[in-house]
N, C-alpha and C positions, 0 to 999 in steps of 0.2 A: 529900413531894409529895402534893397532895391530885389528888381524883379531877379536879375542874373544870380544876387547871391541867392533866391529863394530856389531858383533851378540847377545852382550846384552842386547839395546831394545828387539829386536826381541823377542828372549827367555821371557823377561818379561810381555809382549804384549799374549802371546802363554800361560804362564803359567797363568794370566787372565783370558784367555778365557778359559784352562781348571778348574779352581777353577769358575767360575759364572757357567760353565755346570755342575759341580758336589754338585751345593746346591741344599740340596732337596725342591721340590715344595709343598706351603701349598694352602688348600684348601679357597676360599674365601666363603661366607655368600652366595652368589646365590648356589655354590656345595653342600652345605650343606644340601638346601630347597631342591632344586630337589633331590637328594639323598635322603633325608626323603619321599618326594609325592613317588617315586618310592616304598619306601618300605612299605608304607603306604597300596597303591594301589596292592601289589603282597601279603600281609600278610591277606587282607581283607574278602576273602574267606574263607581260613585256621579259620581267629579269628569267623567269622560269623557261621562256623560248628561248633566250641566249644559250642558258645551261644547258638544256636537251638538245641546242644545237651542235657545240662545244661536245658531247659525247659520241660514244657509240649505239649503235642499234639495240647489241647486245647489252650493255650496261645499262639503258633506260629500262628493259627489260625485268629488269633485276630489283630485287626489294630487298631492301628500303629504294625507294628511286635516288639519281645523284641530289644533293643540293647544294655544290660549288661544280665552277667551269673545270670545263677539262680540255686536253690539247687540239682536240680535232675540229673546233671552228673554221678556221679560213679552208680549210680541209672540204669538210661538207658545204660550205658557202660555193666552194669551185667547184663543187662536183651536181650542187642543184643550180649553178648559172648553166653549168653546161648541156643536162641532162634537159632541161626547162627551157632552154635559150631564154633565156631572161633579160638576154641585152632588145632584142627588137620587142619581147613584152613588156620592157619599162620604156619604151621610146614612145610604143602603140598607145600606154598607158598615160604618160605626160601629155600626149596631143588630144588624147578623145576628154581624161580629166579637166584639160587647160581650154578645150572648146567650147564644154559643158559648162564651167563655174564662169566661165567672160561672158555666154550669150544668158545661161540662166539668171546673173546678175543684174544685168544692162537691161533685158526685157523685163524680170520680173519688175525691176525699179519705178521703170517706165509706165509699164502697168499698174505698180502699187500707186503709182504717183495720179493717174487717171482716175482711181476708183477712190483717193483720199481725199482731194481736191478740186474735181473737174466735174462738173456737173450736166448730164446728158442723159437720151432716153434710155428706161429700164438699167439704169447704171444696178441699180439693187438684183433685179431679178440677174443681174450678168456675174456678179457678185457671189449670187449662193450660188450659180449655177459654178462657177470653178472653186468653190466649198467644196460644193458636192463631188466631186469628181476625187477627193481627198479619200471618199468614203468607196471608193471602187477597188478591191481587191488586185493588184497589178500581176499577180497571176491570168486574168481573165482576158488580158488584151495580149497575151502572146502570141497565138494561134493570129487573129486577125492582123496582128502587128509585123510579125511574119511573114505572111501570106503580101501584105501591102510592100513589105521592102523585097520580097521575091519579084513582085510585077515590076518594081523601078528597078528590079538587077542589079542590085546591092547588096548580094548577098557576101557573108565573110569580108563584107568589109567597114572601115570605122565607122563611115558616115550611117552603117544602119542602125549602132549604139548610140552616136551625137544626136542625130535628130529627133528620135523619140523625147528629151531631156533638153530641149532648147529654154525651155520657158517649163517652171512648175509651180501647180496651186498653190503649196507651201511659202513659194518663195513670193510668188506675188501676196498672199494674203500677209506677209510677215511686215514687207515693206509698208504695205499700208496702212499695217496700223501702227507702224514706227512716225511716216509722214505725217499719221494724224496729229500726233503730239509735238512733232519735232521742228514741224515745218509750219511757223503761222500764215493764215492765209493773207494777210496782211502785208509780208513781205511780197509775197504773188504780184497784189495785185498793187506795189509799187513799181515791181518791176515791169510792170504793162503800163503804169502811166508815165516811165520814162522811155517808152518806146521800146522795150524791148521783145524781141519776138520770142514764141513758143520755145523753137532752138533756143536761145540764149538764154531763155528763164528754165530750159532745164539743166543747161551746161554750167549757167552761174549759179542758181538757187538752190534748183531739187538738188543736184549731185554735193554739193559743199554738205548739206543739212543732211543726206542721207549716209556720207559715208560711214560715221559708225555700222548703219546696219549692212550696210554694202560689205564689208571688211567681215563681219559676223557670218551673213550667206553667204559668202565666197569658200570661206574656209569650212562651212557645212558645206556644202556643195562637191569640192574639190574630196572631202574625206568619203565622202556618198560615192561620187565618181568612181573615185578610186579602188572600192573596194567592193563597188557591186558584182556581183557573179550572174545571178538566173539568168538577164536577158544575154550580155556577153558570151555564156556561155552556150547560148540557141543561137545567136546570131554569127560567132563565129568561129571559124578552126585553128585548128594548132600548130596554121604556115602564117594566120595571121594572128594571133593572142595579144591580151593584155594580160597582167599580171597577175588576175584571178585567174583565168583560164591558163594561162600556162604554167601555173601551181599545181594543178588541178592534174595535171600529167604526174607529177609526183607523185600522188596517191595511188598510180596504176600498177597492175601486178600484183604475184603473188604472192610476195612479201613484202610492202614496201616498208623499204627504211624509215625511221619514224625520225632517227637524227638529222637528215638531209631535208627531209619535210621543214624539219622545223628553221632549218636553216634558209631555208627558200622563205618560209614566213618571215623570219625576220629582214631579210633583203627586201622581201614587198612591204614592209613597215619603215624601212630606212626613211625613203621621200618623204612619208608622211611627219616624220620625226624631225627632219631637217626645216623642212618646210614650216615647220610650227617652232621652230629653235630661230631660224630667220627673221620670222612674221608674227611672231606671239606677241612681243613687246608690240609692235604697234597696231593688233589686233584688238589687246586690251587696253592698250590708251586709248584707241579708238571707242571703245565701248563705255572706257568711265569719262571719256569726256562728251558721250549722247549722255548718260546719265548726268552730269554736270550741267547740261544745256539745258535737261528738263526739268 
């Protein structure tokens, strides 16, 4: 008996177990339900602003409350763009969101990629040191925050919202420890023995290897942006608004309408919905192909 037949069980046994690992898995009748309650229960909100948009004042009013649409949507949608100007608040809102998720991407990257990889004095103590700043109450830096964009006379306008948010601990600590794992140091430091400079080793290397998590903080970032109120709301007025703050006029008065509110809400969630209906697909390819990579 030669050695080959003695190794073809083997072989056959082996190539078994790699054919049953590479059948794909189907979902059973319990994945299903759950999967449906979850998206039941995460969509319930979203559907419940359309309805109480879709009505009247008077009829939300009223018990039982509605739980189907009624005719007066595009109704109250017209009447909270107008009342809200909601066109220069979603204009205000796409440049300060879109200034915010490009610079706090790009630096924190850049950043994560120094402190994953790059070896330099007190790199640790610089480390906990924008940890720590995580653990700081963002209430507590209003007043000074304030008072700093008063001296540069910026006040009511974008750039006093962008700047604060250029770069954040979160985003830098996120990337780093994506880099750790993602990016060997190995390839680094081939690209330096073929001459490559800094520039290029982070335009060819870091950025290929990070975009998963690039694509993940972008769209954390962008929905953070978007939908922050406290500081917008100190920083600026109601000739300049973003679309927290010019929601926020809705709620004034004596009575306010509770249908038009919610129709204004739903209009400030449009972007975000579109934007993830666009970029979803390749936010989450983006994510299970870092998990594939690792």
């Amino acid at each position: 008996m030669t050695t080959s037949e003695l190794t073809l069980p083997q072989t056959r046994k082996r190539s078994r177990r790699v054919t049953g690992a590479g059948k794909q898995l189907h979902a059973g009748p319990v994945t299903y339900l759950v999967l449906a309650v979850f998206a039941l229960v995460s969509l319930a909100p979203l559907v419940w602003t359309a309805i109480a948009a879709s009505r009247t004042d008077r009829r939300l009013a009223q018990t039982p409350p509605p739980l189907w649409f009624g005719g007066n949507l595009f109704k109250n949608m017209q009447t909270a763009w107008d009342e809200a100007g909601l066109g220069t608040a979603m204009l205000n809102s796409v440049i300060v969101a879109g200034a915010i998720t490009i610079s706090t991407v790009l630096f924190s990257t850049l950043a994560g990629f120094a402190f994953a990889k790059l070896r330099f004095r007190f790199s640790g103590f610089l480390l906990l040191l924008t940890i720590g700043t995580m653990m700081i109450p963002p209430q507590l830096a209003v007043v000074p925050l304030y008072l700093w964009m008063a001296d540069l006379g910026w006040s009511n306008q974008l750039q006093t919202v962008i700047l604060p948010t250029l770069v954040t601990a979160f985003g830098t600590f996120f990337m780093r420890q994506y880099l750790l794992q993602a990016l060997p140091s190995e390839l680094i430091e081939a690209a330096r023995v073929d001459g490559a400079s800094s520039i290029r080793v982070v335009w060819h290397v870091v950025f290929p290897a990070a975009r998963p998590a690039m694509a993940v903080l972008g769209l954390l970032t962008f929905v953070f942006a978007w939908n922050d109120f406290l500081w917008p709301i100190i920083a600026l007025n109601q000739q300049n608004p973003t679309v927290q703050v010019a929601l926020n006029s809705l709620g004034t008065g004596y009575v306010p309408d509770q249908a038009v509110i919610m129709a204004g809400a739903l209009l400030g969630t449009l972007p975000l919905l579109i934007a993830f209906l666009l970029f979803g697909k390749q936010i989450v390819g983006g994510i299970m192909q870092g998990a594939i990579k690792g």
